[in-house]
Structure formats: structure tokens, C-alpha cells
N, C-alpha and C positions, 0 to 999 in steps of 0.2 A: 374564548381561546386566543383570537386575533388580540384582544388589548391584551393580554398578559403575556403573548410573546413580543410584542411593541416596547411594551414596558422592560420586561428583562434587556432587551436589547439597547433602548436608552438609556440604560445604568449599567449597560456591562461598559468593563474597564480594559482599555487596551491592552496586550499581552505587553507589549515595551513600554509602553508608555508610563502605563497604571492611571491613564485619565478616560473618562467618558469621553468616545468619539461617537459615537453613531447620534445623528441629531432625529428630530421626528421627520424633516424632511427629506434625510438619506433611508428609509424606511419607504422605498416606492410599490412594494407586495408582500401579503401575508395570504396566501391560499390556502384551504386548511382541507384537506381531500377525503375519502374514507382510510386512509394508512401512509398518505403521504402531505408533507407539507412543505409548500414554496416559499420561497423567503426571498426578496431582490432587494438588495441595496444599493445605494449610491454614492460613495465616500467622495470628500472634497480636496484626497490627497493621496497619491501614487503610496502604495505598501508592498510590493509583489513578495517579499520577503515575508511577510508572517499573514498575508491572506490565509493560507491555508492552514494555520493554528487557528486562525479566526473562524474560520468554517468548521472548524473540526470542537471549540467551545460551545457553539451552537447547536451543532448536531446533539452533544449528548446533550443539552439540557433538553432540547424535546425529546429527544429519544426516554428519557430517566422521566420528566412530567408528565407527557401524554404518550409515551409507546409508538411512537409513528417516526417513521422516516422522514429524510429529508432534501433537497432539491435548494444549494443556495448559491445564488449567485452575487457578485461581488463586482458592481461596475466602478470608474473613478471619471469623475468630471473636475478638472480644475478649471475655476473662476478667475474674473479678471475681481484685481482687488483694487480698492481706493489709492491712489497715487497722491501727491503734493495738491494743494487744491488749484493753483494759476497753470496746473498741466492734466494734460491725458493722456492714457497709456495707451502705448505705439503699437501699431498695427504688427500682426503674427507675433507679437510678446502679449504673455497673460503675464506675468509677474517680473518685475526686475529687481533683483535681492544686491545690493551692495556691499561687499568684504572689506572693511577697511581694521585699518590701525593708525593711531597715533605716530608711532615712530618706526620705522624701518629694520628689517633684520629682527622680526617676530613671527615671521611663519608664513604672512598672510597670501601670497602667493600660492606656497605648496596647499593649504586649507582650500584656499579654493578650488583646485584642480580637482583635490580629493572632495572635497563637498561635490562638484557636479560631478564628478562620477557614481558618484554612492546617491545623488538624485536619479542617473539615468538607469540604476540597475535596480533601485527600487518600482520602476517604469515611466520615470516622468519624462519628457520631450525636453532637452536642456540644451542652453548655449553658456558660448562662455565667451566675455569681452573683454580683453586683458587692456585695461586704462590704464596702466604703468609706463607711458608711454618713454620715463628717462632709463627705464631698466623692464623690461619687458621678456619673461621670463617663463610664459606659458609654449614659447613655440620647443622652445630645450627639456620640459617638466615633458609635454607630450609626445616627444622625438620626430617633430615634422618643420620641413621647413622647403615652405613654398609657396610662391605668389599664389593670390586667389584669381579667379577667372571674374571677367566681367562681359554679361551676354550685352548687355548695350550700351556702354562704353560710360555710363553715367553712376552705374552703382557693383557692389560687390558680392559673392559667393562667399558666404562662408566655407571657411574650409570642415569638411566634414570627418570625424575622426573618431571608429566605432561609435557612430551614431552617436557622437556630440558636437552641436554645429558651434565652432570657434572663428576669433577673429583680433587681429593682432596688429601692433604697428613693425611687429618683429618680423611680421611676414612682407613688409612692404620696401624696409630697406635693410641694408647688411648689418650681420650682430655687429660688428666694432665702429661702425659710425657712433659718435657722441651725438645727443640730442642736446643742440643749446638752443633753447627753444625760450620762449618769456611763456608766464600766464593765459593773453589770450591765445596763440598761437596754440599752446598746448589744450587748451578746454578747445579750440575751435577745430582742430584735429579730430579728437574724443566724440563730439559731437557726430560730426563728417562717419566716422569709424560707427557710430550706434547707428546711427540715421539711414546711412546709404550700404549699409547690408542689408541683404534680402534675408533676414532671419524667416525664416517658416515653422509658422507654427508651436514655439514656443510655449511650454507650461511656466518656465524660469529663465533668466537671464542670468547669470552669474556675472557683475562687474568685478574685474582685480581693482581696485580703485589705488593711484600713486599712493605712497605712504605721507602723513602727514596731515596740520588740520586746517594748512594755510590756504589762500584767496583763490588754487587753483580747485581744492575739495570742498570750498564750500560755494564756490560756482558751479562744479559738476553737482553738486547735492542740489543746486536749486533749479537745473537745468534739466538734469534727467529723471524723468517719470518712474520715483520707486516705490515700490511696494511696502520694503521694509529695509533694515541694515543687519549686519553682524558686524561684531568688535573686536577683532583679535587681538592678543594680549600673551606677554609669561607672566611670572608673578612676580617677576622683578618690581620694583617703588617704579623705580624710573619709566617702567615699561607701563605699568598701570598708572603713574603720573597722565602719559599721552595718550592715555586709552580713555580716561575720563576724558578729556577733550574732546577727542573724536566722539564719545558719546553725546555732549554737548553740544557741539556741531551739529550732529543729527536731528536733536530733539528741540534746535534752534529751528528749524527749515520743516519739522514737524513729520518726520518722516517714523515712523514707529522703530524700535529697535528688536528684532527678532530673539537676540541673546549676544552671549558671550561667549566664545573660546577661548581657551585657556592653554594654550601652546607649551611646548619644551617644559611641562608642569615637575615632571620627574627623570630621570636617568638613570638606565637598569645596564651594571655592567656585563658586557657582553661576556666577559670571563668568569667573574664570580657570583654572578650575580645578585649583586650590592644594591638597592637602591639608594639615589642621595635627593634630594631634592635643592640643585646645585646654585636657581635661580630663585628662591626663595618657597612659599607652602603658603597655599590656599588663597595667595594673592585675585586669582578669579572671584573664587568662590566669596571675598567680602565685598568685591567691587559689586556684584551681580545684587548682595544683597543690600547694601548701598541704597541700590536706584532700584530697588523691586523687579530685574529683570529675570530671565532665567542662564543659570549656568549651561550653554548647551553641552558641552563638555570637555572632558582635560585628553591633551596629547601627549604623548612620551615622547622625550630628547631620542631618537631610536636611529640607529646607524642606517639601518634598514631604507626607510623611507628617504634619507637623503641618498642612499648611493642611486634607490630606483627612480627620482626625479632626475636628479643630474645625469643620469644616462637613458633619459627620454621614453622609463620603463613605467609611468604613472599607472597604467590600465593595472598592472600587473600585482598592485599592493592589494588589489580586488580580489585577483583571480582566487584567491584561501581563507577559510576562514580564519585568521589570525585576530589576535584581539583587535591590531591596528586597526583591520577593514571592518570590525565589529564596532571598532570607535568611532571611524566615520558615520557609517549605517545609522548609527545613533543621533548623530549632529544631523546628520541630512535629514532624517525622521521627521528629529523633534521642530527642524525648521520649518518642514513642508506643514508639519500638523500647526505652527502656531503661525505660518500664513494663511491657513483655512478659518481658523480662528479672527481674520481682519473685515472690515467691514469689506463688502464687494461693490465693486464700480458697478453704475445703471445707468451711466449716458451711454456706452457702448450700447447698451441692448435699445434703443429709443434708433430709430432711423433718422437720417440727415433729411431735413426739410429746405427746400431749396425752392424760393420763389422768384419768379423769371417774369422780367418785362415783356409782354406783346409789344 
């Protein structure tokens, strides 16, 4: 009875997904009692939104094959994953995910904010690092603005914001100062910014990364410890011209590519409800298949979500279920499931050996 509920379990297919997630090693109890039976598992990736459809598939297939009740539970351990290979991933970060695009005025900003929010409500532990440091745009998306605290005068507090700990160059000087800054100034900044915050405990990092694929992005790509990227994109040529770049970029410095977004995909008129597809159609959808990646998903040009960024209402595109917060929920998902999917780092687990001169 044990191996045959193991088995169904290893081949059932996620309710969003439609892929097998349960491995043999997230299978930590099969109890099998006289009327009831325990089930424990161990997922390698934050779902609090469909656990309980997941329990509730499970139930009836023993209930309907063997007649017995059931007792299941549903723990989530996220991993530290393989990073770059000349680095290691940073202390209280288990994953640092990169958001980039090719060219500017694609979205990538408002994606991220919504991506780590739709991480932290599925339950994962998330921060956010806004590297945009010429246009820096997550302290306006979240409606905060205020220095961080420093307990010992050498490093920083993230600022905490419904339990997402962020960190910003926007928090440090006034929005209308210009950043004329060069290259290293700028990466050495970025650095300072990842390095000397006290992140805690992180399952994710979300970097806003500058837009662009020039000398300043592919020294941060070689400089910070990532886990994987995302490409944001519309379906514009031009936009997906610089999206393959930045893809290129990535997979030059060998950082894995999680997927693709597909931004401002369509525009649903608010009055007649017309759709047009005004920047082009399916432009994601052949890049992804292009280069064998996954589409993680398409965004609508939506009035909506730009009034709730620009007036510092981001939490709040959550709060219903609207398709919007349905579309993120889905990009977050599919991200978190195809970082469980990466090989996992094992020099963290090895302790530091440290040999001393008498």
C-alpha cells in the first residue's frame, strides 16, 4: 500500500502547473494505520495558494482506493542553489533571481515588485534590491520613503514592507538628484548596497537590475551570486531585438535563465472592451521558443496597475482575485518551481575548516 501511494504521488501533476512536482525525496511519511493514513511531505518551493487543492487530490484518491482517511501534511524547505561557479552565495540569501531587460521602458521594474509580492504571498521569505541605481523606482511602486537604520554604523537594515525586506539607492539620497555616476562607481555602489545589508533569511532576492546589456550588467552578472535570471520583454522587434541580448549576456557568464515575461502583450479597452494587440503578438512566445526557455507569462497593457504603482499602492493589485494577481501568482509559481528544479549548492552544507599555527 506504501509503494503505491509513493508512486501515485510521484506522478501526480500539479494542479497549476500540470508538471510532476513531488520528488521521491519530498515523500518523508507513508503511515498506513487500521482507518487512517499519514502522508508528510516536503516541497522545495513556497505554494500556500493551491496546498490545499493539493491535499484535497490526495485525500480522495485514498479515500476512493483503499477506504481510509487521511492526515496530510505539507512542509516547504527552499535550498540554496548553485550560483556562478568563481562565487558563493551570500550569507541569509538562499537564491538571488535577476530581472532584467535589454532596453528600458518594458516593464521590468513594476514585474519585479509584483513578482516579489506574489513570492511572499505564496509564503516564501523575499527581498527586493532595486540596482537601477540611475532611475530607481521601487521606493514610489511601494509608497515608502525613508532612510534605513544602521545598528553599527558599518552596514544597513533593510527596510521592511508587509514582510518584504527591500533596499534601495532611492532610500539613500533625494528623488531629484541626477546620478552621474561612470561604471565602476555604479557596480561599486550595487555591490556596497547587496553586501552591506543585513538581509535575514531570505528564500529569494529579487534584483531590479539597470536596464541595458552594456559593461555595467554584465559586471554585476559576473559579480553577484545568482541563482538564475528572468527577461523581460513586449513583443515589440525592437524590444525583443534587446532581450535576446540580455539573454546572451546571461548565458555568457552561465547563469541559467528561469524564463521570460512578456509584458504590455495585449490592451483591453477600458470602455469597449476591444482587445488590440498594439505592440505586436506572440513576440515572447517565439523568443522563448527560439532558445528552449519557458514562457513564464504574458501581462496586459492595464491602466489599472500603472495608476496602483505610481501611487505607491503595489500590495494592493494582490489584495483580489483579479486575473492581474492571477498572472502574477503564475510567474511567481512557475519561477519558484523551475528554481527547485536547479542544481543545489553543497559547499554551504561542508563546515569551514580552519587550521591555526601553534
Amino acid at each position: 500500500m506504501e509503494t503505491q501511494i509513493k508512486e501515485f504521488l510521484i506522478k501526480l501533476k500539479h494542479p497549476a502547473l500540470n508538471e510532476e512536482f513531488i520528488s521521491e525525496k519530498s515523500v518523508k511519511k507513508i503511515n498506513v494505520h487500521e482507518e487512517l493514513i499519514e502522508i508528510d511531505l516536503k516541497l522545495d518551493f513556497h505554494d500556500d495558494k493551491n496546498k490545499d487543492e493539493i491535499k484535497n487530490i490526495i485525500t480522495e484518491y485514498v479515500k476512493n482506493t483503499f477506504s481510509k482517511k487521511t492526515k496530510i501534511e505539507i512542509a516547504t524547505e527552499i535550498k540554496n542553489h548553485k550560483v556562478q561557479s568563481n562565487l558563493s552565495p551570500m550569507q541569509g540569501i538562499k537564491n538571488i533571481i535577476a530581472v532584467a531587460s535589454g532596453k528600458g521602458g518594458v516593464g521590468k521594474s513594476s514585474v519585479s515588485v509584483n513578482l516579489a509580492i506574489a513570492l511572499s504571498k505564496l509564503g516564501a521569505s523575499v527581498g527586493i534590491l532595486d540596482a537601477d541605481i540611475y532611475g530607481p523606482s521601487q521606493p514610489m511602486m511601494l509608497g515608502v520613503n525613508k532612510k534605513p537604520d544602521s545598528k553599527d554604523g558599518r552596514s544597513m537594515e533593510p527596510i521592511d514592507i508587509n514582510g518584504i525586506q527591500v533596499m534601495s539607492i532611492g532610500f539613500l539620497v533625494d528623488q531629484e538628484t541626477p546620478m552621474i555616476w561612470r561604471g565602476p562607481m555604479v557596480t561599486g555602489t550595487l555591490e556596497q548596497l547587496l553586501k552591506e545589508t543585513n538581509w535575514k533569511n531570505l528564500d529569494y532576492l529579487i534584483i531590479d537590475l539597470p536596464p541595458g546589456t552594456g559593461d555595467i550588467q554584465l559586471t554585476l552578472a559576473q559579480k553577484i551570486p545568482l541563482t538564475g535570471a528572468i527577461i523581460i520583454t513586449t513583443p515589440q522587434d525592437i524590444a525583443l531585438l534587446d532581450a535576446r541580448r540580455g539573454l546572451k549576456m546571461f548565458e555568457k557568464v552561465r547563469v541559467p535563465i528561469l524564463g521570460i515575461v512578456e509584458n504590455m502583450s495585449t490592451h483591453i479597452c477600458s470602455k469597449c472592451g476591444h482587445e488590440e494587440h498594439i505592440f505586436g503578438q506572440n513576440g515572447g512566445t517565439k523568443m522563448a521558443k527560439d532558445y528552449n526557455i519557458e514562457l513564464l507569462g504574458s501581462l496586459p497593457l492595464d491602466i489599472v496597475i500603472r495608476e496602483k504603482l505610481d501611487n505607491g499602492k503595489a500590495f494592493e493589485l494582490h489584495e483580489e482575485q483579479t486575473q492581474i494577481a492571477k498572472n502574477f501568482y503564475s510567474i511567481a509559481l512557475k519561477t519558484a518551481f523551475n528554481i527547485s528544479k536547479l542544481g543545489v549548492d553543497l559547499q554551504s552544507k561542508f563546515p569551514k575548516i580552519v587550521i591555526e599555527k601553534n
